[in-house]
C-alpha positions as CSV (number, residue, x, y, z in Angstrom):
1,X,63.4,23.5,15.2
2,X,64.0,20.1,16.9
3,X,62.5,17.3,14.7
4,X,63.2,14.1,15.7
5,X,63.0,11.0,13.8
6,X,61.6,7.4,14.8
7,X,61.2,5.1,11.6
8,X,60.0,1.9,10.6
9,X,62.0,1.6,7.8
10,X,65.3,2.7,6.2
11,X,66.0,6.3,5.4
12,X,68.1,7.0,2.1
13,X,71.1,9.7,2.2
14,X,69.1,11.9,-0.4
15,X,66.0,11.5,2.0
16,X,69.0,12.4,5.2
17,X,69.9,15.5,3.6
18,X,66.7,16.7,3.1
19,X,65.1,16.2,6.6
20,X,68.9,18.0,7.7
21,X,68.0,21.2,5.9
22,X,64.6,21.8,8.0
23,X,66.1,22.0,11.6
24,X,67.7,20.5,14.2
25,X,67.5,16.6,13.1
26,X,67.7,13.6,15.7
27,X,67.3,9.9,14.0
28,X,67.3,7.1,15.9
29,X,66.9,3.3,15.1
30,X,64.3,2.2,13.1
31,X,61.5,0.9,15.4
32,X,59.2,-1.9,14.7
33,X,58.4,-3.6,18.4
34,X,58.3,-2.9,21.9
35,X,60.6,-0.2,22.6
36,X,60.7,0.8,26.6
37,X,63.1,4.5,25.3
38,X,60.5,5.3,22.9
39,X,59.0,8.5,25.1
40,X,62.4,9.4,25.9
41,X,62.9,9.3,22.3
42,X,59.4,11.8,21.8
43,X,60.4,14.3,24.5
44,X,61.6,17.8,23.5
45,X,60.2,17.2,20.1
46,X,59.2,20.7,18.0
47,X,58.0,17.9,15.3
48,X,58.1,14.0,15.0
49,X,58.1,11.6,12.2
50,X,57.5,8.7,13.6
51,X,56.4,5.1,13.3
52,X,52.2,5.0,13.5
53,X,52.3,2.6,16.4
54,X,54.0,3.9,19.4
55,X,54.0,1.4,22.2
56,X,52.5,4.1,24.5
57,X,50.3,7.1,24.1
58,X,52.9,9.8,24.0
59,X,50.8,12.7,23.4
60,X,49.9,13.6,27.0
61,X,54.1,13.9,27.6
62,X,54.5,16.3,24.8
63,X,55.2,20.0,25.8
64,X,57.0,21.6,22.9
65,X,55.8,19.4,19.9
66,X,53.6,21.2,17.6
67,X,53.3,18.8,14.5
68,X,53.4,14.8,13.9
69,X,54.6,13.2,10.9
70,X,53.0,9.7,11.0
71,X,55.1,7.4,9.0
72,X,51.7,5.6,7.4
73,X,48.3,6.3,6.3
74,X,46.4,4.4,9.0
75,X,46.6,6.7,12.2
76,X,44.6,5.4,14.6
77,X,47.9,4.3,17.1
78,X,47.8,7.8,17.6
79,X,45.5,10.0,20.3
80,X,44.9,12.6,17.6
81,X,41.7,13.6,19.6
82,X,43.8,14.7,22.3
83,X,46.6,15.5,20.2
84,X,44.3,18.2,18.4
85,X,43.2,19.7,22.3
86,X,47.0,20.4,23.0
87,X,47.6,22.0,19.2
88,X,49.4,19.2,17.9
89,X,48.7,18.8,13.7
90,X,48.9,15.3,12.6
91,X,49.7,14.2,9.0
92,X,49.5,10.9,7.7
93,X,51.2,9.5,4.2
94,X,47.9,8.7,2.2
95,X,47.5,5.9,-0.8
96,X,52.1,5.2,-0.7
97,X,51.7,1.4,-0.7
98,X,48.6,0.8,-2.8
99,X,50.4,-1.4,-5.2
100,X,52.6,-2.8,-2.4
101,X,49.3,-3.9,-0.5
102,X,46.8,-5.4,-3.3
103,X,50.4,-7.5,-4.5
104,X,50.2,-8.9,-0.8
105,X,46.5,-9.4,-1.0
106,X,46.7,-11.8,-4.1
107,X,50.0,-13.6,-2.7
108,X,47.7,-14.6,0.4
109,X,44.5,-15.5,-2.1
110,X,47.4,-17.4,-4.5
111,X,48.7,-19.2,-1.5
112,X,45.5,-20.5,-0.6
113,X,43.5,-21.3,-3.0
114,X,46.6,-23.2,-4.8
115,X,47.3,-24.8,-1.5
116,X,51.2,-23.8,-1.5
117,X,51.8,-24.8,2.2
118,X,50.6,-28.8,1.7
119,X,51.5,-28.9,-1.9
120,X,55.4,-27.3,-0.6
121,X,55.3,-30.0,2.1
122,X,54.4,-33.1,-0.3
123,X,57.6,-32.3,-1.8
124,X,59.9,-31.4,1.6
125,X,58.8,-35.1,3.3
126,X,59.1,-37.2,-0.3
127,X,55.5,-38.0,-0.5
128,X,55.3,-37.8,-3.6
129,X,53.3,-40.9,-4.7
130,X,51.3,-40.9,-1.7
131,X,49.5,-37.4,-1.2
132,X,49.6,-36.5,-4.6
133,X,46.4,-34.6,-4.8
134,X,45.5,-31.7,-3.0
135,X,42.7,-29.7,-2.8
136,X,42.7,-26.2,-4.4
137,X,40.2,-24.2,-4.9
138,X,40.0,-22.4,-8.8
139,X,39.9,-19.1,-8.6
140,X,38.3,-18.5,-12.4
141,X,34.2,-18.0,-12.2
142,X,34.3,-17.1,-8.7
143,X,32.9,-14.4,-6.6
144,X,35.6,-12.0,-5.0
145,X,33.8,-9.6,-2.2
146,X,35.7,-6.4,-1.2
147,X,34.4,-4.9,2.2
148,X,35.2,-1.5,1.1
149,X,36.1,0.3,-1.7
150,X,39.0,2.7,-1.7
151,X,41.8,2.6,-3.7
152,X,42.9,-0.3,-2.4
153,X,39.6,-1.9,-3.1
154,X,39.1,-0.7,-6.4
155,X,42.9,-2.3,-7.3
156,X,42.1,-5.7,-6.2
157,X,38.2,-6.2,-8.1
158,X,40.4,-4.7,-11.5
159,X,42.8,-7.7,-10.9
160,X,40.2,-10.2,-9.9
161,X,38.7,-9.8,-12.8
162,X,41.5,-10.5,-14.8
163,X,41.2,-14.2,-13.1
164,X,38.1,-13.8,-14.6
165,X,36.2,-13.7,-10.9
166,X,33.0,-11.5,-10.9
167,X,33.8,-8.9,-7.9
168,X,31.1,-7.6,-5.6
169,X,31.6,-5.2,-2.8
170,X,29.8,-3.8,0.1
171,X,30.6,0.0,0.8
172,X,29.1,2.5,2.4
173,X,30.5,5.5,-0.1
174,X,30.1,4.7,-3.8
175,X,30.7,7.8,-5.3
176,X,33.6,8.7,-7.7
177,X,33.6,4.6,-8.7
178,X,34.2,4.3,-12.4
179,X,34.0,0.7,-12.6
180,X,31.4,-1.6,-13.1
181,X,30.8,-3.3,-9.7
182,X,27.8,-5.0,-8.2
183,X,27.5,-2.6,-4.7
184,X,25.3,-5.2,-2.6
185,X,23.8,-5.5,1.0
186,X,26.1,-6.8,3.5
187,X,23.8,-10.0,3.9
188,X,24.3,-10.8,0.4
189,X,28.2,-10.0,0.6
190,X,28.5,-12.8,3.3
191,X,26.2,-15.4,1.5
192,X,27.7,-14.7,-2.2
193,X,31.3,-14.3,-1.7
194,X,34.0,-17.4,-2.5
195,X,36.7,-14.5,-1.5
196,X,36.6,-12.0,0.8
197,X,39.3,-9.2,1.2
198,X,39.1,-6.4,3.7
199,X,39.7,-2.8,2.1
200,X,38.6,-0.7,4.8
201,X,39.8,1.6,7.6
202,X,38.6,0.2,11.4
203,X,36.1,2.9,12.7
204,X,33.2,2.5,15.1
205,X,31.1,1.1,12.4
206,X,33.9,-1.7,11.3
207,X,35.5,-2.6,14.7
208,X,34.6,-6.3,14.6
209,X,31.9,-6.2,12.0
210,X,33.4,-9.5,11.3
211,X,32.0,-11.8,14.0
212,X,30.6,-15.3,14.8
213,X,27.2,-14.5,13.6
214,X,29.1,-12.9,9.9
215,X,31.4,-16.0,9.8
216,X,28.4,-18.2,9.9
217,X,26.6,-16.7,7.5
218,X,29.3,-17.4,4.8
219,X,27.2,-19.8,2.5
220,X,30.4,-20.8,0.4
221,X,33.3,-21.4,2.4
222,X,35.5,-18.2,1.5
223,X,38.5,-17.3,1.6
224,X,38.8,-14.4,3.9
225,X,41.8,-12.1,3.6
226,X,42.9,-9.4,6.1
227,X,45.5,-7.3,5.2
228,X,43.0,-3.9,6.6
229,X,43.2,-3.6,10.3
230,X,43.1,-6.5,13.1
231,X,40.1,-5.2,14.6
232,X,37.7,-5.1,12.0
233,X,37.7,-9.2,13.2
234,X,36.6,-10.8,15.9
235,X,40.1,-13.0,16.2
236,X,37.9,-15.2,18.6
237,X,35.3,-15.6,16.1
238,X,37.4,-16.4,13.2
239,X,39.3,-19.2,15.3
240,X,35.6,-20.9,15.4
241,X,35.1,-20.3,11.7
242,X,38.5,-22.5,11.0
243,X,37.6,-24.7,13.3
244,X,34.1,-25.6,12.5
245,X,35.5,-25.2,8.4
246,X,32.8,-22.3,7.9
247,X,36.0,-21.1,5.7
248,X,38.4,-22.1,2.8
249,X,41.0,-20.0,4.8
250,X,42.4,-17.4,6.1
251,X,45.6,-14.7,4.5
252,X,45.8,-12.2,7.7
253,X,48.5,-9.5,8.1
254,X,47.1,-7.7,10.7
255,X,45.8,-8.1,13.9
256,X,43.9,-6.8,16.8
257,X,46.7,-6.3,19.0
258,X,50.6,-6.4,17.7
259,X,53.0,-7.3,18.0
260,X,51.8,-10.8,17.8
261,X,54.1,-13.0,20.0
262,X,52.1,-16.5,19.8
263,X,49.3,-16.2,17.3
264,X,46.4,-18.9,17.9
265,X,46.4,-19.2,13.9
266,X,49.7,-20.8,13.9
267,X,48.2,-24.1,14.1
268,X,46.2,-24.1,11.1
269,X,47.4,-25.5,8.1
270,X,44.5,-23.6,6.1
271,X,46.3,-20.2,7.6
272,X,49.1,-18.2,6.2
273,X,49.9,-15.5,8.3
274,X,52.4,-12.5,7.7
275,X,53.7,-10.0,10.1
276,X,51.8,-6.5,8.8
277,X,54.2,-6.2,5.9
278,X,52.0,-5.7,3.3
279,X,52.8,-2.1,2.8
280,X,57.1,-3.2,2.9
281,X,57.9,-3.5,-0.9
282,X,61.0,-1.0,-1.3
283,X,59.0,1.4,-3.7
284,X,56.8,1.6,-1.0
285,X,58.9,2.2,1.6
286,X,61.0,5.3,-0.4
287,X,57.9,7.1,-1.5
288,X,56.7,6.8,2.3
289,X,59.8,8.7,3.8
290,X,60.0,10.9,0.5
291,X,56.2,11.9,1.8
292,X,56.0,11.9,5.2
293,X,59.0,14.8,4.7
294,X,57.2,16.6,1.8
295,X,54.7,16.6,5.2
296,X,57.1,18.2,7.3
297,X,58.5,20.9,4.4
298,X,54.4,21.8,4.1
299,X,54.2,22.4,7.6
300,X,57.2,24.5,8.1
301,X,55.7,26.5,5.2
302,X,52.6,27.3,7.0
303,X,50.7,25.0,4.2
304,X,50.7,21.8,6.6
305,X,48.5,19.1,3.7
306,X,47.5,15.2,4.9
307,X,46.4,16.5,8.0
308,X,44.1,14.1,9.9
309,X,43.0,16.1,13.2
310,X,42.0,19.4,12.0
């Protein structure tokens, strides 16, 4: 069995020896841009673990693969609609960087409602007696909206109210939610929310649900946080929110198409931007090899589990 191995992060010797037991192993360089080898990398594949976006669609060049290891719990780089014609199982590595992501969240929130970037620069160009103040927004009494409500979701409204924020959230699934969250309409999400943190997968009911018409209607200047999917914005739209100041802000680690070479949000100071590494804390990373192979082992088994195209 021919597995090879395309990564997006760093593969321990423990996690080596394993994926060397189940077959003929190929690894190659961890990949995290453009690669122009990457289908030469994919062909003659019985399985691949690989990183969950390919620069091209390499499904329609497989012959022999029968089985996709996708190194991440979003999976919609990958055809799996066609994948699933030509017998190809797809797995995905659910709920490995949950911690890893709501941390991220609250470092963009932090970072912006503190003001880091002018208060930092104050202190870089020795203005200290002249631009002393700067304005921050408190996070305490505030409304924190999550647009959806998974685990993720459900991590961030338990810190935010820590901060003492009351958390709403707009969701189309609230079953199996212990806590004691205000579920609203998606009008009143935009008009009550001081924070607004995407927690949901992109879908046809999400892709750009965030547009100019949503922006405007955000009564209280949020800050909006993306650390989701790119697509669930309307990057154009959000551009004319910062610019006509129908926002606090915006934390985004994601976006519609990646990589990102020259982002349009560099030039806002009320921006901080990150390079979809949300998920990269090193306790994420490990338990997303550890199981992404636990994946392959299933599979080999004839119990394949976190399949996503069946």
């Amino acid at each position: 069995m021919k597995i090879h191995v395309i990564p997006i992060c760093e593969i321990n010797e423990r996690q080596l020896i394993r994926l060397k037991k189940l077959g003929d192993v190929k690894f190659f360089k961890k990949t995290i841009s453009k690669d122009p080898d990457f289908l030469k990398k994919c062909v003659g594949a019985d399985i691949l673990m690989m990183t969950p976006r390919p620069p091209i669609d390499v499904i329609p060049h497989l012959k022999k693969c029968k089985f996709i290891s996708v190194l991440a719990t979003g999976f919609d780089g990958i055809n799996i609609k066609l994948a699933k014609e030509k017998g190809i199982l797809v797995s995905n590595v659910p709920a490995y960087a949950t911690h890893s992501v709501v941390e991220h969240i609250f470092a963009l929130i932090l970072g912006l409602s503190r003001n880091i970037k002018s208060s930092e620069k104050i202190v870089r160009n020795g203005k200290w007696n002249t631009e002393l103040m700067v304005v921050s927004m408190g996070l305490h009494g505030r409304t924190l909206g999550v647009f959806g409500f998974g685990k993720i979701g459900q991590m961030v409204a338990d810190i935010a109210k820590t901060f003492g924020m009351r958390v709403i959230a707009y969701t189309k699934n609230v079953k199996n939610v212990a806590q004691d969250i205000d579920f609203v309409s998606f009008d009143k999400f935009l008009a009550d929310s001081d924070v607004i943190v995407l927690a949901s997968p992109l879908n046809q009911e999400t892709y750009h649900k965030f547009g100019e018409k949503e922006f405007a209607a955000m009564k209280k200047q949020p800050i909006f946080i993306n650390t989701a999917r790119g697509a669930i914005v309307d990057e154009k739209a959000l551009i004319k929110a910062l610019k006509n100041k129908w926002i606090f802000g915006a934390g985004l680690d994601v976006f519609e198409k990646e990589p990102v070479e020259r982002s349009p949000f560099a030039k806002f100071d009320n921006v901080i931007l990150s390079p979809h590494v949300a998920w990269g804390s090193d306790t994420a990373a490990f338990n997303l090899v550890d199981v992404a192979i636990d994946n392959i082992e299933a599979f080999l088994n004839g119990a394949p589990k976190n399949i996503v195209n069946f």
